[in-house]
Each structure stands twice: as C-alpha cells, then as structure tokens.
C-alpha positions in Angstrom: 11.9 31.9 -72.4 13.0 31.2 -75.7 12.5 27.0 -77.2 14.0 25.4 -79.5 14.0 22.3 -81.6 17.4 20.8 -83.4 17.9 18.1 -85.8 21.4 16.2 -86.0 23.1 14.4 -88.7 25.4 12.3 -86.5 28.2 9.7 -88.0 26.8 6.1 -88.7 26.7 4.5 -85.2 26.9 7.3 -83.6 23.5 8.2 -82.5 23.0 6.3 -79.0 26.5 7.7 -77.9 25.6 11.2 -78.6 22.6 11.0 -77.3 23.1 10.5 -73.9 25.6 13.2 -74.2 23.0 15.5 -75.5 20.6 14.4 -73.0 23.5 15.8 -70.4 23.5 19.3 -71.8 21.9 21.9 -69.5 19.6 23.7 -71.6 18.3 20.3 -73.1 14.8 19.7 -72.2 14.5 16.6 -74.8 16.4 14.2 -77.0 15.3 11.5 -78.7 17.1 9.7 -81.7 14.4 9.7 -84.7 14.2 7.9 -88.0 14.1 9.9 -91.5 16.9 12.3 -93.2 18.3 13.8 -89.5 19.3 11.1 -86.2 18.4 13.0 -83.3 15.9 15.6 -82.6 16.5 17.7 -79.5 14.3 20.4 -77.8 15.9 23.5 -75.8 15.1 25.9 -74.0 17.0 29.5 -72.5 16.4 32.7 -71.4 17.6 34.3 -74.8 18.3 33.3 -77.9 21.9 33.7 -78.1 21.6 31.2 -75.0 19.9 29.1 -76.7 22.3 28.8 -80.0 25.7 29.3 -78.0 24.7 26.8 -75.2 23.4 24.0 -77.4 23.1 24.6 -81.4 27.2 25.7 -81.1 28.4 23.1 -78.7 26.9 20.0 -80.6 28.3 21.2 -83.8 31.5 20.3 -81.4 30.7 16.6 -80.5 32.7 14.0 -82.1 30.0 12.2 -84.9 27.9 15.5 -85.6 28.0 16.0 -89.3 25.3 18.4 -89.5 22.4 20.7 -87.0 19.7 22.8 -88.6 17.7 25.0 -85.2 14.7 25.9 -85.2 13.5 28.7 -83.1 10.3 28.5 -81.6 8.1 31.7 -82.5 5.1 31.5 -79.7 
C-alpha cells in the first residue's frame, strides 16, 4: 500500500464545501480542514502510486475552489 498526505489551497469560503466532497473520495482515508498557509489536509491511501496521484492528487486539482495541492508520498 502506498499513503499519502495532501495539502489544499481552496478559494476563501470554500473549505467546508470541499471538504465533505473530499471526505467522499474513495481512496480518502482522512480530511480535515487545518489552520496555517494550506486549508485542508487529506490522507490517502492505494495500491500504487499512480493510484494514489490519479485517483486523488489529480481529481482535486479538478474541484471547483482548489487553487493549489502539494502530495506527499509516504516513504515507510
């Protein structure tokens, strides 16, 4: 299994919204909206990597009020 952990930048009042929608998304273990420079952190977790990116890191990048992801692949 590969994890995951991904910060968003989301739109101002945008957080709560997309967070529930996050919180929808299959590979998804965890969301949680966070204070400091990113709005939601998110953990993940697939079977490869490429899961991993496609299925969550590429598909928020899509959500209406994400301005900016940075993942973080997990290395243990």
């Amino acid at each position: 299994m590969v994890r995951a952990f991904i910060t968003i930048k989301t739109t101002a009042g945008k957080s709560a919204d997309l967070l529930e929608i996050i919180q929808e998304m299959n590979a998804v273990i965890e969301a949680h909206v966070v204070a400091g420079r990113y709005d939601i952190i998110v953990e993940a977790e697939g079977d490869e990597v490429y899961e991993v990116i496609h299925a969550v890191a590429t598909d928020l990048n899509e959500l209406d009020g994400v301005d900016d992801t940075r993942t973080y692949i997990c290395l243990e």
